[in-house]
PyMOL Python script that loads the backbone (N, CA, C, O; Angstrom):
from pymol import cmd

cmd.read_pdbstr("""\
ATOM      1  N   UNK A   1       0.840  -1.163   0.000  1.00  0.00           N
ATOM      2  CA  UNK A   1       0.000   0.000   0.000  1.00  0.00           C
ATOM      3  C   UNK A   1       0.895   1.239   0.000  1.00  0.00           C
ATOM      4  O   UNK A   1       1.940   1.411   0.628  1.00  0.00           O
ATOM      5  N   UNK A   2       0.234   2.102  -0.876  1.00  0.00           N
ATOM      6  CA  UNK A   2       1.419   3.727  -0.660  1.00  0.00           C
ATOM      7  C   UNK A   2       0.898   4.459  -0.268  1.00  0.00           C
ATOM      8  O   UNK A   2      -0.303   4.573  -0.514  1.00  0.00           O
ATOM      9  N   UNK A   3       1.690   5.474   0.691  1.00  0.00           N
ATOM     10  CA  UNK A   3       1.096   6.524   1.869  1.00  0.00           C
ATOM     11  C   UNK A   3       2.062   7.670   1.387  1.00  0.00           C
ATOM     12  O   UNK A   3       3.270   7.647   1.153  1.00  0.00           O
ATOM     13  N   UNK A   4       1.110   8.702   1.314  1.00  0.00           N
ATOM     14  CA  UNK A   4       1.823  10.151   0.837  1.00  0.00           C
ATOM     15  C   UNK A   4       2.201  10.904   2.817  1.00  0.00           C
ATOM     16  O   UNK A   4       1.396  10.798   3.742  1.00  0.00           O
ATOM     17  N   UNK A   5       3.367  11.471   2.897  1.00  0.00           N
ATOM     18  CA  UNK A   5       3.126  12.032   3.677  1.00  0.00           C
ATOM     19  C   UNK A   5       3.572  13.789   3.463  1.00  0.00           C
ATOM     20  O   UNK A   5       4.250  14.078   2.477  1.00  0.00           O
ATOM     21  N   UNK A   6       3.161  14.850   4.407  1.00  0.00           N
ATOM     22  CA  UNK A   6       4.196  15.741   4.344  1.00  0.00           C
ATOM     23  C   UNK A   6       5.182  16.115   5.510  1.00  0.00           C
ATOM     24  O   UNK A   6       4.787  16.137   6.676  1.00  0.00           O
ATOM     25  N   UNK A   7       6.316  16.371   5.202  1.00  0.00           N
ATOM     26  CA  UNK A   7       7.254  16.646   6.102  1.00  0.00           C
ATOM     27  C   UNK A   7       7.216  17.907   7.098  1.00  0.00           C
ATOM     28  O   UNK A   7       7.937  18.717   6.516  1.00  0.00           O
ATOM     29  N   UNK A   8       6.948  18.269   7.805  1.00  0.00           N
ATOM     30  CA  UNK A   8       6.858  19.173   8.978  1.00  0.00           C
ATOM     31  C   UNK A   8       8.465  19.998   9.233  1.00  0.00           C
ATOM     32  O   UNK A   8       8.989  19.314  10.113  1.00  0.00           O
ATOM     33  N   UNK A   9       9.327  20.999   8.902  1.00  0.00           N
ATOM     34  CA  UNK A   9      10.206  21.957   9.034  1.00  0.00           C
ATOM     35  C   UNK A   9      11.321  21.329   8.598  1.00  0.00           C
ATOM     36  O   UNK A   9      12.265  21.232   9.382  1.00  0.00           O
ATOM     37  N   UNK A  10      11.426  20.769   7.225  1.00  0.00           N
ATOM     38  CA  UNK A  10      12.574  20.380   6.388  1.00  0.00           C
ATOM     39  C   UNK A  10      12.523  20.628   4.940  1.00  0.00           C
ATOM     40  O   UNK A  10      11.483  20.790   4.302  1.00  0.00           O
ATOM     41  N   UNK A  11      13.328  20.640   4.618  1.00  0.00           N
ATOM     42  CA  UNK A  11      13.378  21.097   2.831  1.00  0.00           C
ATOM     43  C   UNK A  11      12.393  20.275   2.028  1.00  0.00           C
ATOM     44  O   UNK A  11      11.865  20.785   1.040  1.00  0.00           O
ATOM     45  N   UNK A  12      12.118  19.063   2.381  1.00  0.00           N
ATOM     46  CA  UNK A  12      11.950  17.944   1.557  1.00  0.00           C
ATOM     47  C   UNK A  12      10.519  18.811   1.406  1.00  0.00           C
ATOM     48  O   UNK A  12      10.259  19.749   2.160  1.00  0.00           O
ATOM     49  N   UNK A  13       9.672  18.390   0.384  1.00  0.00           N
ATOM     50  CA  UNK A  13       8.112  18.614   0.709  1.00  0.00           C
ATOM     51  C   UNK A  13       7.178  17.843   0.501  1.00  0.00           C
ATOM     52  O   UNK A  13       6.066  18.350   0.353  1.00  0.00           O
ATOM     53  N   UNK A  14       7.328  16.310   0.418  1.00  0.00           N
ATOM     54  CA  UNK A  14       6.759  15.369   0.046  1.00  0.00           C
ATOM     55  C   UNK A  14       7.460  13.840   0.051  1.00  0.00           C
ATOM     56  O   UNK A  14       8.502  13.582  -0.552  1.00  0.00           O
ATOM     57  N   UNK A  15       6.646  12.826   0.890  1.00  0.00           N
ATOM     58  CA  UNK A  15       7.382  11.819   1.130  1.00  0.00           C
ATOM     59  C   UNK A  15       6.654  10.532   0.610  1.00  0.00           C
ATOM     60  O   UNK A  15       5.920  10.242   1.555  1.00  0.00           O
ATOM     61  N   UNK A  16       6.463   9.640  -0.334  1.00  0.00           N
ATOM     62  CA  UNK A  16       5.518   8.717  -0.835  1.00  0.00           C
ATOM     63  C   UNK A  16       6.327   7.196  -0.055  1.00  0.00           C
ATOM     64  O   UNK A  16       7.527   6.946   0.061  1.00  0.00           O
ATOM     65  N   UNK A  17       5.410   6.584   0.272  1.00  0.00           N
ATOM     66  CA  UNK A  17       5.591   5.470   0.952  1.00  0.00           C
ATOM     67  C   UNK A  17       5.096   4.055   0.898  1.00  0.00           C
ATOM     68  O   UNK A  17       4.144   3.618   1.544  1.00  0.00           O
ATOM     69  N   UNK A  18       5.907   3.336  -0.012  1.00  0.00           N
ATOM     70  CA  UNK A  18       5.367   1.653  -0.197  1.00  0.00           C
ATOM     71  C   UNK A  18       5.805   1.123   0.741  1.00  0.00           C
ATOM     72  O   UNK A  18       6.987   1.048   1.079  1.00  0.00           O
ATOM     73  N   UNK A  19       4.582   0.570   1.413  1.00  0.00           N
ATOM     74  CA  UNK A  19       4.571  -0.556   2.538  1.00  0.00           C
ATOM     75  C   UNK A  19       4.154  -2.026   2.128  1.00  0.00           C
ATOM     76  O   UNK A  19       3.082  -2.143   1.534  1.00  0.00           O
ATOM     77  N   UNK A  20       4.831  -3.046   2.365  1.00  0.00           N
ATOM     78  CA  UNK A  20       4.284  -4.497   2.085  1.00  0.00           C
ATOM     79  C   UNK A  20       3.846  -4.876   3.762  1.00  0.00           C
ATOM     80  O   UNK A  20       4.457  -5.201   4.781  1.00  0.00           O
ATOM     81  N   UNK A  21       2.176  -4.579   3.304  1.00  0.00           N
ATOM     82  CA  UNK A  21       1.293  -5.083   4.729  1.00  0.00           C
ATOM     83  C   UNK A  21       1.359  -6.495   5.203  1.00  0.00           C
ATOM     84  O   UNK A  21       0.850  -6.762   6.291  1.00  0.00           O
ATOM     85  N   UNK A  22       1.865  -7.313   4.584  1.00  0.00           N
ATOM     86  CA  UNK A  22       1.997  -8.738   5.212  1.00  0.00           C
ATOM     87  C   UNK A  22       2.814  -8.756   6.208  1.00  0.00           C
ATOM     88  O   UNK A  22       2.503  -9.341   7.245  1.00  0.00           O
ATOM     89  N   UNK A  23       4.353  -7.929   6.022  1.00  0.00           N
ATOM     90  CA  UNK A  23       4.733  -8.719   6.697  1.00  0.00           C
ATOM     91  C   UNK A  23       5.663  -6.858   7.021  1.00  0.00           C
ATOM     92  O   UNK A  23       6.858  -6.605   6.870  1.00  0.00           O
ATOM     93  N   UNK A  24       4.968  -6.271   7.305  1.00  0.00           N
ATOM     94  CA  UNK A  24       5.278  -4.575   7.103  1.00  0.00           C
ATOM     95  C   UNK A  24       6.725  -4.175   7.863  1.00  0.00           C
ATOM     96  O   UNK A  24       7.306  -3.923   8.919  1.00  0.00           O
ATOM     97  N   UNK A  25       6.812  -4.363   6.160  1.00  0.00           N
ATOM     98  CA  UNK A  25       8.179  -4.054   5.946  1.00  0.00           C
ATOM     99  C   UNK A  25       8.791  -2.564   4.903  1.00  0.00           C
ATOM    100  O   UNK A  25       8.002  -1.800   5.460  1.00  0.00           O
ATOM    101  N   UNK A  26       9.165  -2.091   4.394  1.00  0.00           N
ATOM    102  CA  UNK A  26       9.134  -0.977   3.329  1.00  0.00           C
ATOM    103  C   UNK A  26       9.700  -1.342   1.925  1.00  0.00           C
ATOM    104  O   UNK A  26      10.764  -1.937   1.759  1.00  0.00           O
ATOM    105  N   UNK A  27       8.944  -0.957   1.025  1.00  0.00           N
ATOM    106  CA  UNK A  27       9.105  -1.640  -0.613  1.00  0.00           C
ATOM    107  C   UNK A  27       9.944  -0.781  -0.994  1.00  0.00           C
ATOM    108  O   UNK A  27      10.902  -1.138  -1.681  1.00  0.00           O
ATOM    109  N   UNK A  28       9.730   0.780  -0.561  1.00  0.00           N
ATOM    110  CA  UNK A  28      10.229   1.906  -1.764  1.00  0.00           C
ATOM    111  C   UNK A  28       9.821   3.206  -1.054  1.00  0.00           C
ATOM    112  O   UNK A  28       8.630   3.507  -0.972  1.00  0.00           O
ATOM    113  N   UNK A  29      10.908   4.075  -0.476  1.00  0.00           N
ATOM    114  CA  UNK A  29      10.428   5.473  -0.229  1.00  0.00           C
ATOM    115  C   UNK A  29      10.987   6.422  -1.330  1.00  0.00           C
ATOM    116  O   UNK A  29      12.118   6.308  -1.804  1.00  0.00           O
ATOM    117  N   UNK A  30       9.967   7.484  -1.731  1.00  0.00           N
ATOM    118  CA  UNK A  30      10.559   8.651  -2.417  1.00  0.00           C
ATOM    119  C   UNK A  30      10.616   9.613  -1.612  1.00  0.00           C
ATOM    120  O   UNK A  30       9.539   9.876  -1.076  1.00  0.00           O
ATOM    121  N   UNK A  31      11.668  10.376  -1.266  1.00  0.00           N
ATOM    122  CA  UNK A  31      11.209  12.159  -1.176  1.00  0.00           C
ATOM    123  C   UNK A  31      11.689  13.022  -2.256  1.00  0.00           C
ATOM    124  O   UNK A  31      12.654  13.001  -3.020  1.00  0.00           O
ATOM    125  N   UNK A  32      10.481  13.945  -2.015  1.00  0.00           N
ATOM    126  CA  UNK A  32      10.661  15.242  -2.922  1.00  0.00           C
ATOM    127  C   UNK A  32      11.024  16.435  -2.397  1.00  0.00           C
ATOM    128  O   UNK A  32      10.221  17.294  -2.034  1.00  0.00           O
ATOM    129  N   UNK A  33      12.187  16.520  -2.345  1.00  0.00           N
ATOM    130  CA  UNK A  33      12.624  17.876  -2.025  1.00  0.00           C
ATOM    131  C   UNK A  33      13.941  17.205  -1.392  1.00  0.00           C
ATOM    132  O   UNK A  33      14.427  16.088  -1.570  1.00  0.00           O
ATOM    133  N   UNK A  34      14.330  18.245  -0.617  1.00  0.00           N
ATOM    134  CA  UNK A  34      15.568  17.977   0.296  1.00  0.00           C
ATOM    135  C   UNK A  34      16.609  17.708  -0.268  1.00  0.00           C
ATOM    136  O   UNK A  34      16.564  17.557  -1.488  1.00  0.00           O
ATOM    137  N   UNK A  35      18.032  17.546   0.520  1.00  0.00           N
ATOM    138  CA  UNK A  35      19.270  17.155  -0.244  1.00  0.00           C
ATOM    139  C   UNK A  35      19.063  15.589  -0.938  1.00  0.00           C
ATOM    140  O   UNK A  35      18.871  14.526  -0.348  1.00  0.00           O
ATOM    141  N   UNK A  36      19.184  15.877  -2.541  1.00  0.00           N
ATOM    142  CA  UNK A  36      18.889  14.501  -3.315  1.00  0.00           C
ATOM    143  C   UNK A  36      19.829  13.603  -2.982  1.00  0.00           C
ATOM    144  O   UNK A  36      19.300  12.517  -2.746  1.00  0.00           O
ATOM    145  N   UNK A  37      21.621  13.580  -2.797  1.00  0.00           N
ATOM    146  CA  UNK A  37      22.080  12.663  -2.053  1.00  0.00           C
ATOM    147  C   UNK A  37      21.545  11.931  -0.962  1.00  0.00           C
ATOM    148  O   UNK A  37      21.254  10.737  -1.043  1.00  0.00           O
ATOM    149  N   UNK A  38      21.385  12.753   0.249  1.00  0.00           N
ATOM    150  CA  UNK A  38      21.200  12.297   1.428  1.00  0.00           C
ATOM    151  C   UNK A  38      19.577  11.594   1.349  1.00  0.00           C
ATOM    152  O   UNK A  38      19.207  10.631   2.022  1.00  0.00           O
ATOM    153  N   UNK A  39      18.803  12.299   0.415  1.00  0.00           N
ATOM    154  CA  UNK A  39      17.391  11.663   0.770  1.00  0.00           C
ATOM    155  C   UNK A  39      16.885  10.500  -0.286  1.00  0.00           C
ATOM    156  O   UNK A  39      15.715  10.138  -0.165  1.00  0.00           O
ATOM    157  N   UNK A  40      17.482  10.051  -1.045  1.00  0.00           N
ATOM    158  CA  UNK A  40      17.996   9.209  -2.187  1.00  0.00           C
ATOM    159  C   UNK A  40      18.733   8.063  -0.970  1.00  0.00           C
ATOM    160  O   UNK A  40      18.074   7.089  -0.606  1.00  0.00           O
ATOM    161  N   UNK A  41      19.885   8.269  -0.518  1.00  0.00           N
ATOM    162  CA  UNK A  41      20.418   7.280   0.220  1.00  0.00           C
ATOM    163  C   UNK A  41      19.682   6.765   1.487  1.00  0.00           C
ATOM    164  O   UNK A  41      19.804   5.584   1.812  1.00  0.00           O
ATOM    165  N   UNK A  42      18.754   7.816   2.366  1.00  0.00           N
ATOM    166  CA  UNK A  42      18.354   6.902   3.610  1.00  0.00           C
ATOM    167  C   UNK A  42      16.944   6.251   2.271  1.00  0.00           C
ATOM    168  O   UNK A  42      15.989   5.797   2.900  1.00  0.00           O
ATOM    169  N   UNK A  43      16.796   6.191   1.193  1.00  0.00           N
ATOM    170  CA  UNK A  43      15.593   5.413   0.584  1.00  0.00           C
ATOM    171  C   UNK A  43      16.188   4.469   0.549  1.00  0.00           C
ATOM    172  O   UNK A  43      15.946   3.613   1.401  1.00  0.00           O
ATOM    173  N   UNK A  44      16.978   4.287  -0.221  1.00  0.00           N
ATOM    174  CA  UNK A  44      17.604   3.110  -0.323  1.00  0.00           C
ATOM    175  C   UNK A  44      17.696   2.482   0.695  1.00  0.00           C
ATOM    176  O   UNK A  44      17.293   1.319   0.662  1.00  0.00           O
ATOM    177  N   UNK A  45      18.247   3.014   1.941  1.00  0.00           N
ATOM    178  CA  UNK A  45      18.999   2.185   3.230  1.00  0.00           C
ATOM    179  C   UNK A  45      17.881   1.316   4.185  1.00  0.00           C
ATOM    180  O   UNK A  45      18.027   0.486   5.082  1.00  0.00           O
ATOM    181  N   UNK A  46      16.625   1.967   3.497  1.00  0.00           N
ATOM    182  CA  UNK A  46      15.091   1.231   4.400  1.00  0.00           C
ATOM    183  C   UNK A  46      14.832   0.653   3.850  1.00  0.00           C
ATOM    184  O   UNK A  46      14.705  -0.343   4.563  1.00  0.00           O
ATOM    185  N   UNK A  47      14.450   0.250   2.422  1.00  0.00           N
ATOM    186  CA  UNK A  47      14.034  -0.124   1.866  1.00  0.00           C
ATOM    187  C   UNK A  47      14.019  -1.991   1.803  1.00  0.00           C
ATOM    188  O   UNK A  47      14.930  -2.426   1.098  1.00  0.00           O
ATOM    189  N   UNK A  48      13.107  -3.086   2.449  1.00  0.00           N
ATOM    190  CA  UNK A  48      13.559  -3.960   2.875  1.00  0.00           C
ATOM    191  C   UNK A  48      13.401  -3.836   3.882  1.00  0.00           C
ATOM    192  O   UNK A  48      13.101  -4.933   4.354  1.00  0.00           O
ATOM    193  N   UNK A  49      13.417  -2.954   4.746  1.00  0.00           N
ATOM    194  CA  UNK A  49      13.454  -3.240   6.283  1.00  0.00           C
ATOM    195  C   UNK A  49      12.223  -3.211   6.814  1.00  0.00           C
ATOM    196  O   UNK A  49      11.392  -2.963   5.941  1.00  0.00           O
ATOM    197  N   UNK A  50      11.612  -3.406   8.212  1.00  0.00           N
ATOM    198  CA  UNK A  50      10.567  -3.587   9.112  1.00  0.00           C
ATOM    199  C   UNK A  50      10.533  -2.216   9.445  1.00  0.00           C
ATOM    200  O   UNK A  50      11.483  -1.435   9.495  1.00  0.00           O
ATOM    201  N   UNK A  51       8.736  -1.902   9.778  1.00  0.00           N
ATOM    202  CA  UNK A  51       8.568  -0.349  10.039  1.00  0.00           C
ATOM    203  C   UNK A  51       9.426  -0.248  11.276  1.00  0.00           C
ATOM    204  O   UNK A  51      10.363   0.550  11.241  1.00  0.00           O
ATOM    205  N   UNK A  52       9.236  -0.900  12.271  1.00  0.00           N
ATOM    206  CA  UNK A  52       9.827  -0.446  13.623  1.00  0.00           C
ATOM    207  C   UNK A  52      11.427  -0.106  13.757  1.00  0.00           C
ATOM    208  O   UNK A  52      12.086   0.663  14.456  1.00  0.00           O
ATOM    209  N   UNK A  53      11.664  -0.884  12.928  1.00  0.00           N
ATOM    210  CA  UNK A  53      13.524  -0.995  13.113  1.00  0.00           C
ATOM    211  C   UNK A  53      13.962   0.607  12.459  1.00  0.00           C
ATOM    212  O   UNK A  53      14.821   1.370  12.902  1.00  0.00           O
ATOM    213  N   UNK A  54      13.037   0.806  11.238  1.00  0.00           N
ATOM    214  CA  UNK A  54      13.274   2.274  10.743  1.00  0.00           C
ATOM    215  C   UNK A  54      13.152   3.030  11.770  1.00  0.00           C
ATOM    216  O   UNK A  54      14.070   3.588  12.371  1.00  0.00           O
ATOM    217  N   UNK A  55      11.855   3.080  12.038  1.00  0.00           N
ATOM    218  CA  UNK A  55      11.560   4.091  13.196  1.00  0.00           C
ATOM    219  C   UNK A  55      12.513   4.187  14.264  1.00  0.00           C
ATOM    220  O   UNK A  55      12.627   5.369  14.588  1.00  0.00           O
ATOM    221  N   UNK A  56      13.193   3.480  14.896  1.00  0.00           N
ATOM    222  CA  UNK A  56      14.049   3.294  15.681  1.00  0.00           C
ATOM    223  C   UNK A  56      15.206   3.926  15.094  1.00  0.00           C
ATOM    224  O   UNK A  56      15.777   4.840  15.690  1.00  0.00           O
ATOM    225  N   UNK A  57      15.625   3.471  13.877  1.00  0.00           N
ATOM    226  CA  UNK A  57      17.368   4.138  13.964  1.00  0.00           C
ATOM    227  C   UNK A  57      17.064   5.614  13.148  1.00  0.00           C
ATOM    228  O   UNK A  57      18.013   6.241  12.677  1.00  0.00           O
ATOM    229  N   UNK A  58      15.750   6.081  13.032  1.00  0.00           N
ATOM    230  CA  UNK A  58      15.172   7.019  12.454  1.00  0.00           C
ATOM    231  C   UNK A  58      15.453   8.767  13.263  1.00  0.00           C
ATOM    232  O   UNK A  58      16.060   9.827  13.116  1.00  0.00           O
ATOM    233  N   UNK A  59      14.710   8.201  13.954  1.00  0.00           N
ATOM    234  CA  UNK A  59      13.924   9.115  14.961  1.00  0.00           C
ATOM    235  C   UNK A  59      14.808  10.147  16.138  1.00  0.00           C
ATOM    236  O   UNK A  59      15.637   9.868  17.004  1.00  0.00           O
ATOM    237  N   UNK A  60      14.406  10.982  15.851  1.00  0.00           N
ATOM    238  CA  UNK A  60      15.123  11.977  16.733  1.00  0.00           C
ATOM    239  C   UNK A  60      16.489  12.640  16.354  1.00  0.00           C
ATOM    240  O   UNK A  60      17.261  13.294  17.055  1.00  0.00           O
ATOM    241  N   UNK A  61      16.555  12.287  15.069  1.00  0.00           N
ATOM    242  CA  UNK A  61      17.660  12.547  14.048  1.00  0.00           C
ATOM    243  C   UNK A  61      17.552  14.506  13.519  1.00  0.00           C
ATOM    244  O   UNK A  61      16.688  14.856  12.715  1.00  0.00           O
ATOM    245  N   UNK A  62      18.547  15.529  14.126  1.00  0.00           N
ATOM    246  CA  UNK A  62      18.482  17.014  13.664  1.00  0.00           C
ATOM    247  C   UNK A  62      18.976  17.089  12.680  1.00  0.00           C
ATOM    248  O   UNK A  62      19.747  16.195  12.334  1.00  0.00           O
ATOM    249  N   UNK A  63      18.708  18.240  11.813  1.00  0.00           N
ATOM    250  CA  UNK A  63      19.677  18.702  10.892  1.00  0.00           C
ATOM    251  C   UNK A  63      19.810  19.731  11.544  1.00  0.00           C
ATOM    252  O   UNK A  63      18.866  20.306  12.087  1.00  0.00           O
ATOM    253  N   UNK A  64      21.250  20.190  11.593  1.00  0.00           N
ATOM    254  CA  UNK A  64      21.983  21.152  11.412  1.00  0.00           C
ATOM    255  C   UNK A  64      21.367  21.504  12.798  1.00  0.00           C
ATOM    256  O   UNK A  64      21.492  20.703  13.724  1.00  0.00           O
ATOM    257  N   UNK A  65      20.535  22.983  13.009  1.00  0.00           N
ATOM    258  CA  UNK A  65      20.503  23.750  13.993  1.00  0.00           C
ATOM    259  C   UNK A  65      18.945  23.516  14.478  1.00  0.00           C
ATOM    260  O   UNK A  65      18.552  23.813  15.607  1.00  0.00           O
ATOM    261  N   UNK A  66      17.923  22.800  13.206  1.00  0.00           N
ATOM    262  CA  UNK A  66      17.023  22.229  13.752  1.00  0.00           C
ATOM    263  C   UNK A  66      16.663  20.797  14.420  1.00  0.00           C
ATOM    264  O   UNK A  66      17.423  19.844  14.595  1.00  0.00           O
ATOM    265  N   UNK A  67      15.337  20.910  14.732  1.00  0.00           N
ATOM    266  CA  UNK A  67      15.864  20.149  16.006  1.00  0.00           C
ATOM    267  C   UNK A  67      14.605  18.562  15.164  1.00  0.00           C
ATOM    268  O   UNK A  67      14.052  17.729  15.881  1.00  0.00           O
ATOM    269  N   UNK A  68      14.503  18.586  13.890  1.00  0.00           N
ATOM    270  CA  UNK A  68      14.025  17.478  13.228  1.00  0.00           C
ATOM    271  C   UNK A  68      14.547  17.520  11.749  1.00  0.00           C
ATOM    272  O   UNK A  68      15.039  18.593  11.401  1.00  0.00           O
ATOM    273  N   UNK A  69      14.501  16.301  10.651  1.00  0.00           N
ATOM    274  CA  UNK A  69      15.532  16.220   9.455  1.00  0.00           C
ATOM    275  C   UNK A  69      14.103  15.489   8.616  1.00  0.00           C
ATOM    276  O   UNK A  69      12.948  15.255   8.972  1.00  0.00           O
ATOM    277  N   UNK A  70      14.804  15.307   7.460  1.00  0.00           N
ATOM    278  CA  UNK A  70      14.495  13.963   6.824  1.00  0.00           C
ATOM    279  C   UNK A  70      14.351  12.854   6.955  1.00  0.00           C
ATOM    280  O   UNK A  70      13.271  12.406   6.571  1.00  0.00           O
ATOM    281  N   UNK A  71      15.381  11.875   7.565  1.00  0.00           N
ATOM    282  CA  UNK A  71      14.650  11.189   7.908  1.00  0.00           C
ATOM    283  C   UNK A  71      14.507  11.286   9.318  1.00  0.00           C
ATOM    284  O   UNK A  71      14.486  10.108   9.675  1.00  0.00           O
ATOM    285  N   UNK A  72      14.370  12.168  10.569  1.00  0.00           N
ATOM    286  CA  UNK A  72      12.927  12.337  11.168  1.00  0.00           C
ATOM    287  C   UNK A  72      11.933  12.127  11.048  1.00  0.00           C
ATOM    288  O   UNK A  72      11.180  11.475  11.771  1.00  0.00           O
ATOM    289  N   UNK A  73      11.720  12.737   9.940  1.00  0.00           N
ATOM    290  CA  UNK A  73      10.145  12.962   9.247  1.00  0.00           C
ATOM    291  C   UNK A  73       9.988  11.804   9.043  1.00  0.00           C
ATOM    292  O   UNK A  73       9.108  11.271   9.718  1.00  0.00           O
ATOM    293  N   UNK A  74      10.690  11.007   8.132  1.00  0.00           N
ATOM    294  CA  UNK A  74      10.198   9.462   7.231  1.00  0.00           C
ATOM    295  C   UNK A  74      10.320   8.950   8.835  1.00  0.00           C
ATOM    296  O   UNK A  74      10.579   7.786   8.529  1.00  0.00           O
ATOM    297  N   UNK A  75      10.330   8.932  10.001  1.00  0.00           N
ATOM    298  CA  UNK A  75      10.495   8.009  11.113  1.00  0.00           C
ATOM    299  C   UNK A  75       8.845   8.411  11.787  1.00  0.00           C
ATOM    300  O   UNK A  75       8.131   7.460  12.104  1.00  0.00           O
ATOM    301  N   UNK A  76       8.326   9.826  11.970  1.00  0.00           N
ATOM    302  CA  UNK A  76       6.792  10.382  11.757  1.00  0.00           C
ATOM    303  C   UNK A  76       6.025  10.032  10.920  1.00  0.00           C
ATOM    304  O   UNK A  76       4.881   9.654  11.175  1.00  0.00           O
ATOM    305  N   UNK A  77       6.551  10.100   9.709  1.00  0.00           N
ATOM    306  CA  UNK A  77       5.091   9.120   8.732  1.00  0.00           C
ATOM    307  C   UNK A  77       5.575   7.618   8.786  1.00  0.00           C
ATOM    308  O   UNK A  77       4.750   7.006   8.108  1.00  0.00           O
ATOM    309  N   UNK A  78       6.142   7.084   9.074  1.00  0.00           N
ATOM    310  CA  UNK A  78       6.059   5.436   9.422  1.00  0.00           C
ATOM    311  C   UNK A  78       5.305   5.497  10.720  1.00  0.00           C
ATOM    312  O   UNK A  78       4.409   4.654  10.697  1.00  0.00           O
ATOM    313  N   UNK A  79       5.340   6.444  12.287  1.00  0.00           N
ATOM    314  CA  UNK A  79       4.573   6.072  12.772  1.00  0.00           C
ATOM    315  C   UNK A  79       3.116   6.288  12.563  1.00  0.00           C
ATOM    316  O   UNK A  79       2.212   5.633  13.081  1.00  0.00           O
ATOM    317  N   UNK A  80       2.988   7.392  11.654  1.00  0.00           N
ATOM    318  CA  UNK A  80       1.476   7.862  11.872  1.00  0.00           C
ATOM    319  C   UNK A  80       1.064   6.425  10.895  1.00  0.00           C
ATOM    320  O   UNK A  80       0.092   5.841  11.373  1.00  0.00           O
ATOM    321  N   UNK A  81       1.642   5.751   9.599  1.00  0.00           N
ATOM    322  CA  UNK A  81       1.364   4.525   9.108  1.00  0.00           C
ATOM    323  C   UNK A  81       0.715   3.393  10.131  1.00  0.00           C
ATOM    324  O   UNK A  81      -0.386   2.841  10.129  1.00  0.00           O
ATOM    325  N   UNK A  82       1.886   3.279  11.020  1.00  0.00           N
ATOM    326  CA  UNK A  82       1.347   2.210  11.844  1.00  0.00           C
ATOM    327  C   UNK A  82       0.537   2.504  12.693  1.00  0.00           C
ATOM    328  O   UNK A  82      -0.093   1.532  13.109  1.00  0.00           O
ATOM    329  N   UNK A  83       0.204   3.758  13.273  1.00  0.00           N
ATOM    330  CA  UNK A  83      -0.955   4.124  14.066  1.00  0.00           C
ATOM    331  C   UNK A  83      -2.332   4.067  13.558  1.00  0.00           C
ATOM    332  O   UNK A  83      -3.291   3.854  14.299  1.00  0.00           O
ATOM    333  N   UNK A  84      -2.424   4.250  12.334  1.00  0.00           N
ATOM    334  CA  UNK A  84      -3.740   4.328  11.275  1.00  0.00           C
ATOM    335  C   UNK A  84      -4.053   2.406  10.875  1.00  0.00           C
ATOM    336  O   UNK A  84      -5.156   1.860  10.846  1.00  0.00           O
ATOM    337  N   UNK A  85      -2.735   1.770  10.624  1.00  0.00           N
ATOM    338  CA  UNK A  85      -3.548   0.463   9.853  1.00  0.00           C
ATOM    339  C   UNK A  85      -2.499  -0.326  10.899  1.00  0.00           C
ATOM    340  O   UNK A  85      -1.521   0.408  10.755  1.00  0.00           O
ATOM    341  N   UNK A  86      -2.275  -0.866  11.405  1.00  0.00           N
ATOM    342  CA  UNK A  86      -1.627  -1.758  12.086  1.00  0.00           C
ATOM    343  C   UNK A  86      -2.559  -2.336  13.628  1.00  0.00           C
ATOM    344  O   UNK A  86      -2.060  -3.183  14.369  1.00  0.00           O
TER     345      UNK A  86
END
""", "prot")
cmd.dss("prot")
cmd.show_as("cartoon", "prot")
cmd.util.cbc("prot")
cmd.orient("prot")
């Protein structure tokens, strides 16, 4: 299933999200916006993995002088994912 999210005080402005509900894990994240290296590479680096384990090495991650990032955010729309269908 794919879940659009938006990112809350980061460059990016759009985060699309394939989840495989069997066994919920992540198929494929895009973001739109943000540094294309860095937000290109944490896609890749989830991709395959279990929502929780993301969320975990996700979360609470700053950029720079703020106090949430990219993947922050992708660690917020995986939970609001699992809060809605799980």
């Amino acid at each position: 299933m794919q879940y659009t999210y938006i990112p809350k005080g980061t460059c990016s402005k759009q985060m699309i999200i394939d989840i495989n509900e069997k066994d919920n894990t992540i198929n494929s994240v895009k973001i739109i916006g943000g540094c294309p290296g860095n937000t290109v590479g944490v896609s890749k680096l989830v991709e395959g993995r279990k929502i929780q384990d993301v969320i975990k090495m996700l979360k609470g991650i700053p950029c720079g002088i703020k106090k949430t990032s990219c993947p922050d955010q992708l660690s917020k729309a995986l939970e609001e994912i699992i809060s809605n269908n799980v």
